[in-house]
C-alpha positions as CSV (number, residue, x, y, z in Angstrom):
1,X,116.5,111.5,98.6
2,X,116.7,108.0,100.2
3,X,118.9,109.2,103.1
4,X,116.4,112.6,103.5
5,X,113.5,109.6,103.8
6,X,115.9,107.4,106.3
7,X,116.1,110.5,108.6
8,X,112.8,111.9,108.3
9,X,112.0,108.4,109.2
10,X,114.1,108.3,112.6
11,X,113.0,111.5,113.6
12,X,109.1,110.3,113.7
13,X,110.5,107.3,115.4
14,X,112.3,109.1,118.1
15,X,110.1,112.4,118.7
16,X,106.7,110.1,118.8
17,X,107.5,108.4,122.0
18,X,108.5,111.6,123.6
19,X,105.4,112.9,122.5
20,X,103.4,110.3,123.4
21,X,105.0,109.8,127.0
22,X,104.4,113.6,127.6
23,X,100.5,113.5,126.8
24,X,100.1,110.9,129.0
25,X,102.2,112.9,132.0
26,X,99.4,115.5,131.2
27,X,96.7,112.8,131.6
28,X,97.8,111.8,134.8
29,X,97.9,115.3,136.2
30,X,94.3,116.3,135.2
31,X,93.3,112.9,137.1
32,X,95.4,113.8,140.1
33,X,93.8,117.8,139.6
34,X,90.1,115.8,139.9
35,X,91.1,113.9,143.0
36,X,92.1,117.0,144.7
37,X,89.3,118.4,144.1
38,X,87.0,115.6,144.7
39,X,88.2,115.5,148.4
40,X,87.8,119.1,149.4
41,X,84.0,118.8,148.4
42,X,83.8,115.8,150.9
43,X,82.7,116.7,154.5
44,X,80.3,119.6,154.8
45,X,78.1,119.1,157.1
46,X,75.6,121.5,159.4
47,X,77.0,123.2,162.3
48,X,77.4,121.8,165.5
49,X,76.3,122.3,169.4
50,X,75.2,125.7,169.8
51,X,75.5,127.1,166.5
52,X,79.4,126.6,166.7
53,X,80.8,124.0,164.1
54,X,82.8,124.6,160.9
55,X,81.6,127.5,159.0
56,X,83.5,127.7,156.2
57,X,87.0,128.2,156.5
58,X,90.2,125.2,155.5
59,X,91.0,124.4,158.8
60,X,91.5,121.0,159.8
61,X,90.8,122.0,163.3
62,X,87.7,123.0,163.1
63,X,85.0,120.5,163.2
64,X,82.7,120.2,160.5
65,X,80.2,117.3,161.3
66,X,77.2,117.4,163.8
67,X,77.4,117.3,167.7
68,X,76.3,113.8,169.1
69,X,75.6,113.7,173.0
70,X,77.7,110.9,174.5
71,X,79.0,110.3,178.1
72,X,82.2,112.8,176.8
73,X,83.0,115.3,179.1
74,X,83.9,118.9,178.0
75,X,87.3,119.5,178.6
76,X,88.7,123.4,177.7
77,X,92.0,123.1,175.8
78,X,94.4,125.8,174.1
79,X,96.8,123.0,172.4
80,X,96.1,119.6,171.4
81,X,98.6,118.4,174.0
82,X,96.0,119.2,176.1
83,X,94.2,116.0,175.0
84,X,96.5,113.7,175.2
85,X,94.8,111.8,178.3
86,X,91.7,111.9,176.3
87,X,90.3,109.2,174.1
88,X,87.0,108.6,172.7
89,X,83.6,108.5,174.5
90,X,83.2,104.5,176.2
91,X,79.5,104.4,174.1
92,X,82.0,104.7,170.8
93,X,84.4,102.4,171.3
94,X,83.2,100.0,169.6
95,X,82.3,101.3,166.0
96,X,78.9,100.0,164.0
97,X,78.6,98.7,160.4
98,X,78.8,101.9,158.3
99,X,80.9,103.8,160.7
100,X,85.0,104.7,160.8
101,X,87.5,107.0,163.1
102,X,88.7,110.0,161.1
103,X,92.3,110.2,161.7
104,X,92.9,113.0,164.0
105,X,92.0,110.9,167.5
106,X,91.0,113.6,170.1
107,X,92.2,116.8,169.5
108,X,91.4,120.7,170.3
109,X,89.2,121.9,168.5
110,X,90.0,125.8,167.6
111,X,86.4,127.5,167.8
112,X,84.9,126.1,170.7
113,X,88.4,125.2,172.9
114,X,87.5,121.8,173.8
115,X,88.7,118.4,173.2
116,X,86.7,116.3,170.8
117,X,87.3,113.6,168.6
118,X,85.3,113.0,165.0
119,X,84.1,110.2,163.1
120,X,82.1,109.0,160.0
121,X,78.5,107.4,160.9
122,X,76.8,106.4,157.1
123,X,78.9,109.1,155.4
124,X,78.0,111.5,157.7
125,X,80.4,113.5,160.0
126,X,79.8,113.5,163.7
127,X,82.1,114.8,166.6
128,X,81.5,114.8,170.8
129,X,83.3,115.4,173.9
130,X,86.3,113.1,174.8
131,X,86.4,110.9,177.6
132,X,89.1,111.0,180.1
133,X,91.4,108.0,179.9
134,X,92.0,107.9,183.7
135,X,89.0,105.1,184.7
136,X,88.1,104.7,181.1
137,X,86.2,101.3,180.4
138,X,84.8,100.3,176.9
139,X,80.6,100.6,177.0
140,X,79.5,97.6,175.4
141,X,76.2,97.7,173.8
């Protein structure tokens, strides 16, 4: 009876930590789940210049946030290489308290063709026309 107790005994004492360490694997994944989750409710936003702007849809290429008019000019694009000698409008150069750069830089955008680049102002989306990077001088306010 005393050896039945001895290994009744070890078995708690070796299955509980498994146990244990497997509930807490679970935790961690409903957490992770949440963050997922979390992030794809982030940046809706209304349309943008002209009624174009992301209307539903998952891709990344397709600007969500609000049109701001800036000294950007409008350059067609079928590829994002097209942008390469693009970079962001001189009046945004130098960012404000309570605004960031997303991290795409300039890029072409799929619905309207053009090269724009996107960032945060107070939470909020915006996006507007690249500059060209040929003459380009920072606009200091």
């Amino acid at each position: 009876m005393n050896k039945l107790l001895i290994i009744f005994g070890l078995v708690i004492l070796l299955v509980t930590p498994l146990r244990a360490e497997d509930d807490s694997m679970m935790d961690k994944s409903d957490s992770m789940d949440e963050d997922f989750e979390s992030e794809d409710e982030g940046e809706g936003g209304e349309g943008g210049e002209g009624g174009e702007g992301g209307e539903g849809g998952d891709d990344e290429y397709i600007t969500k946030g609000q049109f701001v008019e800036t000294d950007g000019k409008k350059k067609q694009c079928n590829s994002h290489e097209a942008c390469y000698d693009q970079r962001e409008p001189q009046s945004w150069c130098i960012l404000k308290n309570g605004q960031s750069w997303t991290n795409k830089g300039c890029f072409c955008e799929e619905k309207m063709k053009s090269c724009v680049i996107e960032r945060k102002n107070n939470g909020k989306l915006e996006y507007s026309y690249c500059a060209p990077q040929k003459g380009w001088q920072c606009s200091y306010d």
